[in-house]
FIDOMAR-603028 format. One record per atom (N, C-alpha, C): residue in three letters; x, y, z. Coordinates in steps of 0.05 Angstrom, whole numbers, padded with zeros to 5 digits, always signed. Example, Ala and Ser with C-alpha at 12.3 -4.5 7.8 and 13.67 -1.06 7.14 Angstrom:
BEGIN
ALA+00264-00114+00156ALA+00246-00090+00156ALA+00264-00066+00156SER+00257-00045+00142SER+00273-00021+00143SER+00258+00001+00157
This chain:
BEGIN
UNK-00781+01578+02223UNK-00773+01581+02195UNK-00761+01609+02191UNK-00749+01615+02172UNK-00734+01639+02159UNK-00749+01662+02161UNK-00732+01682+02171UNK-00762+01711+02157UNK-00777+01703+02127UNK-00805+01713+02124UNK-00817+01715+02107UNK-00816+01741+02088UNK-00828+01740+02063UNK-00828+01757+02055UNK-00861+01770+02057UNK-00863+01795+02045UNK-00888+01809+02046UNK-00909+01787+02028UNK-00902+01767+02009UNK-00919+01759+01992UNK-00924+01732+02015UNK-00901+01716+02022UNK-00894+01695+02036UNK-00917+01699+02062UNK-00924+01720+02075UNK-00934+01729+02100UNK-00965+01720+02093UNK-00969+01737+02071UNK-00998+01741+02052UNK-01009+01705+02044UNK-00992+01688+02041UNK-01001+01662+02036UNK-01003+01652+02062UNK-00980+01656+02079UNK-00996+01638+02110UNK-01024+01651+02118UNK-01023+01672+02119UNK-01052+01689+02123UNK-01074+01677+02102UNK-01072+01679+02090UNK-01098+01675+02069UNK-01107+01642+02087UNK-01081+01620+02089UNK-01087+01590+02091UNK-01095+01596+02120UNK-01086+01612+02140UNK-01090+01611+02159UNK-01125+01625+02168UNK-01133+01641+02155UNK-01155+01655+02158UNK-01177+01639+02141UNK-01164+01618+02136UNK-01198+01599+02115UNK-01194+01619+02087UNK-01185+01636+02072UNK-01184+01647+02051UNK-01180+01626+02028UNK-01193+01612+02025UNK-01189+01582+02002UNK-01181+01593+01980UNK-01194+01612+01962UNK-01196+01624+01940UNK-01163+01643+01933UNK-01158+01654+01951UNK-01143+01675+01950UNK-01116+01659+01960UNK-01111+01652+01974UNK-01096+01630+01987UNK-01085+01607+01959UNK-01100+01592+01956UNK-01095+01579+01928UNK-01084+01593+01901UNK-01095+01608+01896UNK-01092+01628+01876UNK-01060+01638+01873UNK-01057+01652+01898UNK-01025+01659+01908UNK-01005+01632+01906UNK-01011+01622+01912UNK-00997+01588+01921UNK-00992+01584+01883UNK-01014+01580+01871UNK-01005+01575+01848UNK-00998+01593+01829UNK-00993+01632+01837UNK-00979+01640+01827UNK-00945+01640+01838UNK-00950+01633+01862UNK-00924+01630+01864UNK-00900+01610+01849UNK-00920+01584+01848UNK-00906+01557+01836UNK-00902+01564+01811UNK-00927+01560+01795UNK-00924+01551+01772UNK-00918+01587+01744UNK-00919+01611+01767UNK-00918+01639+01750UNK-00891+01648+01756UNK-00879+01643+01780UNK-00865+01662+01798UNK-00829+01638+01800UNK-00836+01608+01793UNK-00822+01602+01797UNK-00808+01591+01827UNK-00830+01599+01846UNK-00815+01598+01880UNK-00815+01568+01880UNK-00791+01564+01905UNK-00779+01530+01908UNK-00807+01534+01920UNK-00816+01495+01905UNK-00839+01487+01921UNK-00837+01470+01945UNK-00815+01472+01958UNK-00800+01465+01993UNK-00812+01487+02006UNK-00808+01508+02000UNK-00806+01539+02009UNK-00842+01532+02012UNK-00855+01532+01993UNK-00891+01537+02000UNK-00899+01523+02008UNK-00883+01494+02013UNK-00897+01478+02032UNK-00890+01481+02059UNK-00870+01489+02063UNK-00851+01500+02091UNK-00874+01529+02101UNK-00884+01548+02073UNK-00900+01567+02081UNK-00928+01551+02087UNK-00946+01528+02088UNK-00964+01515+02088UNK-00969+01504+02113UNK-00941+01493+02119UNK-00941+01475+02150UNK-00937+01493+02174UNK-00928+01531+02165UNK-00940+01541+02186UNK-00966+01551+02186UNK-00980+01561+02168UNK-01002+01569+02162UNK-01017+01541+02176UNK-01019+01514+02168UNK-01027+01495+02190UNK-01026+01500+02219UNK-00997+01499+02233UNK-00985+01509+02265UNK-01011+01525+02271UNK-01014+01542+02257UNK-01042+01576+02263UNK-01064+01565+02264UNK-01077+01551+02246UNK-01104+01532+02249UNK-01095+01517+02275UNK-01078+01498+02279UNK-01084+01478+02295UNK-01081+01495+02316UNK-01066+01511+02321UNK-01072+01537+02356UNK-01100+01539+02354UNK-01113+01551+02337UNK-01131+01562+02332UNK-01154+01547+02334UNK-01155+01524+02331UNK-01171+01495+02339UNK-01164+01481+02366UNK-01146+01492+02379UNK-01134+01485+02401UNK-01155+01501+02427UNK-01150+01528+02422UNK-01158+01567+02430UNK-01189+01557+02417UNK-01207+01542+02408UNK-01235+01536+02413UNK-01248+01558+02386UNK-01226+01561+02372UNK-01232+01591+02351UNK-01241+01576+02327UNK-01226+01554+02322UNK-01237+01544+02303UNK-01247+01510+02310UNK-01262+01496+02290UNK-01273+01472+02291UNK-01273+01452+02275UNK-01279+01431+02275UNK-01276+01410+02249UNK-01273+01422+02222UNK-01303+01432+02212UNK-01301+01445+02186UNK-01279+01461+02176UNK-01264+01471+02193UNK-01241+01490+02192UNK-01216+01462+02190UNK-01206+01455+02197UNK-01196+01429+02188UNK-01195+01412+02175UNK-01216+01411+02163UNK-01226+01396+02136UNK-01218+01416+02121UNK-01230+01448+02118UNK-01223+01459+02097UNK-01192+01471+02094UNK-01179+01463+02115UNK-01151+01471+02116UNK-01136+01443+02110UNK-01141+01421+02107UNK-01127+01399+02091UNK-01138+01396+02060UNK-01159+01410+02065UNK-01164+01412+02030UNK-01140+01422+02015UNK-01144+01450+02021UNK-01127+01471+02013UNK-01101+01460+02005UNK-01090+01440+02030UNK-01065+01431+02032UNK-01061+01414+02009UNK-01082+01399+02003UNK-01082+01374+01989UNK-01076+01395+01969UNK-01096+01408+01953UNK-01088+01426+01931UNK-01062+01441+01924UNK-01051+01448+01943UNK-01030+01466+01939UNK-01007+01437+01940UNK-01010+01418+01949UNK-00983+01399+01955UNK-00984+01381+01925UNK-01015+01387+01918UNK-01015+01374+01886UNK-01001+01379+01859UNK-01001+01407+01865UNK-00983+01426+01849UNK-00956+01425+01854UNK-00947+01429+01884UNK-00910+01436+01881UNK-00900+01406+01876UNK-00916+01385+01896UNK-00904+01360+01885UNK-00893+01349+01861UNK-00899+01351+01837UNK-00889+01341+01814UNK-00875+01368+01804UNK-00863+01387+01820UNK-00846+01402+01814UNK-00820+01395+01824UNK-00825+01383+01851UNK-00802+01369+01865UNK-00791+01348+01858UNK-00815+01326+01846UNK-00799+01299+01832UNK-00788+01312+01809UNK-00787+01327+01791UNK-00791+01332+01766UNK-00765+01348+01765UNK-00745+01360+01779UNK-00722+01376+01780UNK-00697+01350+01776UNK-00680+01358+01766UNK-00661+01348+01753UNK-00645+01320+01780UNK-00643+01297+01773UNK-00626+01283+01787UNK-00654+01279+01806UNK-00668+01289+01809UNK-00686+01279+01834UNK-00705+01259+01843UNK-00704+01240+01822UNK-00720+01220+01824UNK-00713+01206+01851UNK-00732+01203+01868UNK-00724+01186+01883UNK-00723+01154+01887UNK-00695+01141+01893UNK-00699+01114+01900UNK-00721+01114+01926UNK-00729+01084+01934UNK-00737+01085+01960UNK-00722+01071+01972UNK-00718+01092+02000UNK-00698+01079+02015UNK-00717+01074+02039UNK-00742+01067+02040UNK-00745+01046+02060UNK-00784+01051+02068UNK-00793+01033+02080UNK-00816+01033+02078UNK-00824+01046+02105UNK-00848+01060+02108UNK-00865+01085+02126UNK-00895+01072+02132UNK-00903+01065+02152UNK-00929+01065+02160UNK-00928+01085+02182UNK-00948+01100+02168UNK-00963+01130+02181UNK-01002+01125+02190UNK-01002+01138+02211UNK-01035+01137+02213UNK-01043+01148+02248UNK-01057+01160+02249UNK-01074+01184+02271UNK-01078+01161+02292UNK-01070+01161+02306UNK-01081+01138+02327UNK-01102+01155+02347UNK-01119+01121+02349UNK-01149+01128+02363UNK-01155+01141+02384UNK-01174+01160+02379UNK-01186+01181+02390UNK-01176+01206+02379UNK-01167+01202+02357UNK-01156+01239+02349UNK-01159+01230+02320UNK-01177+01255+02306UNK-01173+01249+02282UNK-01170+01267+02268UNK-01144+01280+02279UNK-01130+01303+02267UNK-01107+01297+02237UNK-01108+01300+02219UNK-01087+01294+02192UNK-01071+01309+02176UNK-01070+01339+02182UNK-01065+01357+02169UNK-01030+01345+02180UNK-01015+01346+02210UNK-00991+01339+02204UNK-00985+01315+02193UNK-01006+01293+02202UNK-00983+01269+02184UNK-00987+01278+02158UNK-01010+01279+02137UNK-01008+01286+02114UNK-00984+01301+02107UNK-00969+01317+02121UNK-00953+01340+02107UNK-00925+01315+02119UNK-00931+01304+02133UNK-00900+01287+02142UNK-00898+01262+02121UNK-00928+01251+02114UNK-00932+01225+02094UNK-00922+01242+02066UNK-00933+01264+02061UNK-00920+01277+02027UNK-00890+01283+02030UNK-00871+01292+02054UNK-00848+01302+02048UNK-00830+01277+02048UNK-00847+01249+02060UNK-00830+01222+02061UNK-00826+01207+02036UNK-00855+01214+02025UNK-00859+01217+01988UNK-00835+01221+01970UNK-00836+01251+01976UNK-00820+01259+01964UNK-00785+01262+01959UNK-00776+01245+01996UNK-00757+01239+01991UNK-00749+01207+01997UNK-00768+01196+01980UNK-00751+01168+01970UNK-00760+01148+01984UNK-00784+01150+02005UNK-00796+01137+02020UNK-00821+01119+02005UNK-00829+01092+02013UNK-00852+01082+02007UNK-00865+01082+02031UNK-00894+01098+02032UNK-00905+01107+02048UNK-00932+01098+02048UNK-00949+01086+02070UNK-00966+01079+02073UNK-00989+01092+02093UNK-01000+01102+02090UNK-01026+01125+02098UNK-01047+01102+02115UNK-01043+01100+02140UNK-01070+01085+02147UNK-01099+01103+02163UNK-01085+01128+02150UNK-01117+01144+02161UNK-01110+01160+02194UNK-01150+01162+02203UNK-01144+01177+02227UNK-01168+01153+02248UNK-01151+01160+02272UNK-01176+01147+02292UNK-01168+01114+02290UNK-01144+01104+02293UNK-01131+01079+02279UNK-01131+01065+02313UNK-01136+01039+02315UNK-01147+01023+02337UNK-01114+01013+02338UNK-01100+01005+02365UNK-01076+00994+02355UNK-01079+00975+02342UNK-01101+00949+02346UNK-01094+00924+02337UNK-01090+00919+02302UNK-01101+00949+02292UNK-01098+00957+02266UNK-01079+00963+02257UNK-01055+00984+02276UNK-01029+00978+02272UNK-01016+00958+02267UNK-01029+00939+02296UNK-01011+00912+02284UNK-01019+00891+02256UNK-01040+00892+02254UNK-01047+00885+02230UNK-01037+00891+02212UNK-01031+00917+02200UNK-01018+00930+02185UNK-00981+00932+02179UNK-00983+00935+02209UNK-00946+00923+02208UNK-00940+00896+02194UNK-00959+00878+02199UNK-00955+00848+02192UNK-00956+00846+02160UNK-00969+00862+02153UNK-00976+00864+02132UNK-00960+00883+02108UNK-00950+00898+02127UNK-00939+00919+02097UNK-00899+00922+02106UNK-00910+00904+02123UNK-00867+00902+02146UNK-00854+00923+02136UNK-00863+00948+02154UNK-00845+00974+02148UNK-00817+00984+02166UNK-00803+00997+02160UNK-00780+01000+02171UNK-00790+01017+02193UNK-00807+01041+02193UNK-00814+01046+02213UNK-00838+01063+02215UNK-00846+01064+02236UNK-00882+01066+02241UNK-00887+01093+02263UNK-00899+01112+02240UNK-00913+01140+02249UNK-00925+01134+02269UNK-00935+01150+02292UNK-00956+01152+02305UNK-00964+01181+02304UNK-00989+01190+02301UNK-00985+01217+02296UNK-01016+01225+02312UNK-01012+01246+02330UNK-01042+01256+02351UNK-01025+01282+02358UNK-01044+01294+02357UNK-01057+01330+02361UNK-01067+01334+02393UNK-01087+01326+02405UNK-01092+01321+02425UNK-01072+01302+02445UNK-01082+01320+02469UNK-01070+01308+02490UNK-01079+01281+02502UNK-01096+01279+02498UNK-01108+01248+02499UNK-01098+01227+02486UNK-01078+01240+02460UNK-01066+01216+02447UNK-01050+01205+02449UNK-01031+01223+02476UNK-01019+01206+02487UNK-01017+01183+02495UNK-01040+01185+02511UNK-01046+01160+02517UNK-01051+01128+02498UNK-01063+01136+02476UNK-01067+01121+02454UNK-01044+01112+02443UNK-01012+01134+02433UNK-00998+01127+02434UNK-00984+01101+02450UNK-00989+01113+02478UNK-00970+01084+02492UNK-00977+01053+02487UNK-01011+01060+02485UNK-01029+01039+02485UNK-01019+01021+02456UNK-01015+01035+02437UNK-01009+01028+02410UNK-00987+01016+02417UNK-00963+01027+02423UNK-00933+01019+02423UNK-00932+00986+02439UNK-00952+00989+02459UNK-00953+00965+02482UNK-00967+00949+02465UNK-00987+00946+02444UNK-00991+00930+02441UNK-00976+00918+02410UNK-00956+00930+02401UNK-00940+00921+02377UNK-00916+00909+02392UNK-00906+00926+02414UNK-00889+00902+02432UNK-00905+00864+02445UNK-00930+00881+02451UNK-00935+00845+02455UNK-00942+00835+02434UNK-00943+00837+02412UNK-00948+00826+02386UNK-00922+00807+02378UNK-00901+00815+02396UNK-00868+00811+02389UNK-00865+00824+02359UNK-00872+00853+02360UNK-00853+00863+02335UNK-00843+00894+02338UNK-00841+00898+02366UNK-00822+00922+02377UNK-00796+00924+02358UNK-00796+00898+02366UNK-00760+00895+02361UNK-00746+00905+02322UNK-00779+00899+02308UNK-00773+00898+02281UNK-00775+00926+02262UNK-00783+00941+02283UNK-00790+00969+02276UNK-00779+00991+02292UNK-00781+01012+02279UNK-00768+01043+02291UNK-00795+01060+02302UNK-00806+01063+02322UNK-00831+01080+02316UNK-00823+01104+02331UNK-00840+01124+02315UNK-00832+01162+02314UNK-00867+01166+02324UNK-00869+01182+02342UNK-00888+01199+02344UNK-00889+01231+02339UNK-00907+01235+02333UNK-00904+01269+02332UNK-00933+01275+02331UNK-00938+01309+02319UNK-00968+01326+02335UNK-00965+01344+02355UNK-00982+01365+02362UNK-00987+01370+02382UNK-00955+01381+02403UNK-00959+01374+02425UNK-00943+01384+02444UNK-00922+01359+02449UNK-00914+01343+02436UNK-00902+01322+02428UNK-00865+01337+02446UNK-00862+01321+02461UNK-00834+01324+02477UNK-00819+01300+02484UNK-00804+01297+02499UNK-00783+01282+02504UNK-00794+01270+02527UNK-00809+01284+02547UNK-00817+01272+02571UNK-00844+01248+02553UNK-00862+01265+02531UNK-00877+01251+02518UNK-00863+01239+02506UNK-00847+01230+02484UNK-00834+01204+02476UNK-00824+01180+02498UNK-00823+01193+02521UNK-00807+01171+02542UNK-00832+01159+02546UNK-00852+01175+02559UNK-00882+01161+02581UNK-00884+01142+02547UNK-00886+01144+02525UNK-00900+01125+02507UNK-00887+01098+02497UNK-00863+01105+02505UNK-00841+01089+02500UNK-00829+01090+02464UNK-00837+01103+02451UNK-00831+01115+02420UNK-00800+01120+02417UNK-00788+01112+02396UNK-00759+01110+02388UNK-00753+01142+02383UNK-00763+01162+02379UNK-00763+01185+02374UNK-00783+01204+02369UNK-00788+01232+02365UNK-00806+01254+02360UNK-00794+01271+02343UNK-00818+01279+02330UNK-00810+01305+02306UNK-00824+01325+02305UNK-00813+01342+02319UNK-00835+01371+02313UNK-00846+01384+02287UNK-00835+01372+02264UNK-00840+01385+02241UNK-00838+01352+02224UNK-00846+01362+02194UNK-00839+01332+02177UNK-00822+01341+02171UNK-00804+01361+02175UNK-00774+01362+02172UNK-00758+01343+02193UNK-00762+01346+02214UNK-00753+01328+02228UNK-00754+01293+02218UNK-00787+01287+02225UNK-00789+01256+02214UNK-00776+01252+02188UNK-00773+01271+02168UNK-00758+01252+02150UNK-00725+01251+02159UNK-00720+01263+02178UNK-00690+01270+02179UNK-00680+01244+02202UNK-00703+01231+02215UNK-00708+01212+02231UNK-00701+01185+02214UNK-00726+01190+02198UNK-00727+01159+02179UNK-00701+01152+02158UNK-00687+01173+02154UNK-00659+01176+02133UNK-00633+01165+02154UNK-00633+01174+02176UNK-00619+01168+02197UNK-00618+01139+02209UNK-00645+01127+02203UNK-00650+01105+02215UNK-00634+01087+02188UNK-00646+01091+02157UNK-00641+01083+02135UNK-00613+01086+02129UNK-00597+01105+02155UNK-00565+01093+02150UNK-00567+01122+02120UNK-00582+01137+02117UNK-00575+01154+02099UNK-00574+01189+02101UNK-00557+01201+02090UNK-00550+01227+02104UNK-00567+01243+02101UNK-00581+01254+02121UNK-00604+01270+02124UNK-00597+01291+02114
């Protein structure tokens, strides 16, 4: 992301250090006192996330720290959100439907949550199936909500594996063909999109939405 500023620095730190109180506080003087684009504090949020999830990675931090770092998120994305629908011309159509969800054995959510709100917000109908998701739940779910294209989202390296397992079994379901699926998380690469067989990867929910617009035939 962009250089930060001295205040900008002071909000990833606060989210990044567990500072709930102080962290929030800033976040909502920024939005709702200060006027800052609320793209910009969620862009400052999803790295302040990057620092937890190292940091949960590096054995420094643990569940509770993850829970209280998607809180935070939830709070602060409560706020800029209806600042973003709410700006002139910006209502969004939906241009196409999103099934998102943590596939099993990882029940990490802090990135899809931040990839499920920015798909939100631009024009997506988005469907949240959680963390720790069995494939045959995928397929269930595909059948059920027939989305244009289907998150996979793991933190761990083990989810790789889950990943492929998922993809293999929505291909033998016969409905590869009817969907786009994106993985991302974690150490997520190209050699990892190939071994899973996944239509694409997003390092950021900047990316996945720039994915799903592209697919939707619309200019990212």
């Amino acid at each position: 992301m962009s250089e930060m500023t001295e205040q900008e620095a002071r909000l990833v730190g606060h989210l990044a250090e567990m500072e709930e109180d102080e962290g929030i506080d800033l976040a909502k003087k920024m939005l709702l006192e200060e006027g800052a684009d609320p793209m910009r504090v969620l862009e400052l949020c999803r790295a302040a996330m990057d620092i937890v999830g190292k940091k949960f990675e590096d054995g420094e931090y643990f569940l509770p720290e993850l829970v209280l770092a998607g809180e935070m998120l939830d709070t602060i994305g409560a706020i800029a959100k209806p600042l973003i629908k709410s700006a002139p011309g910006e209502e969004p159509r939906r241009l196409g439907k999103v099934l998102i969800g943590t596939v099993h054995g990882d029940l990490h959510d802090i990135g899809k949550n931040i990839v499920s709100f920015m798909l939100d917000i631009n024009g997506f109908e988005v469907k949240d199936i959680g963390i720790d998701v069995p494939a045959a739940t995928f397929v269930s779910e595909i059948e059920a909500f027939k989305p244009d294209v289907v998150g996979l989202s793991g933190f761990l390296t083990l989810a790789f594996d889950s990943m492929k397992e998922t993809i293999a079994t929505i291909d033998n379901a016969g409905l590869r063909n009817d969907v786009k699926i994106m993985i991302g998380g974690g150490q997520i690469d190209e050699t990892v999109r190939a071994y899973t067989g996944a239509d694409a990867f997003g390092v950021n929910a900047v990316e996945a939405v720039s994915l799903c617009k592209g697919w939707m035939g619309v200019n990212a």
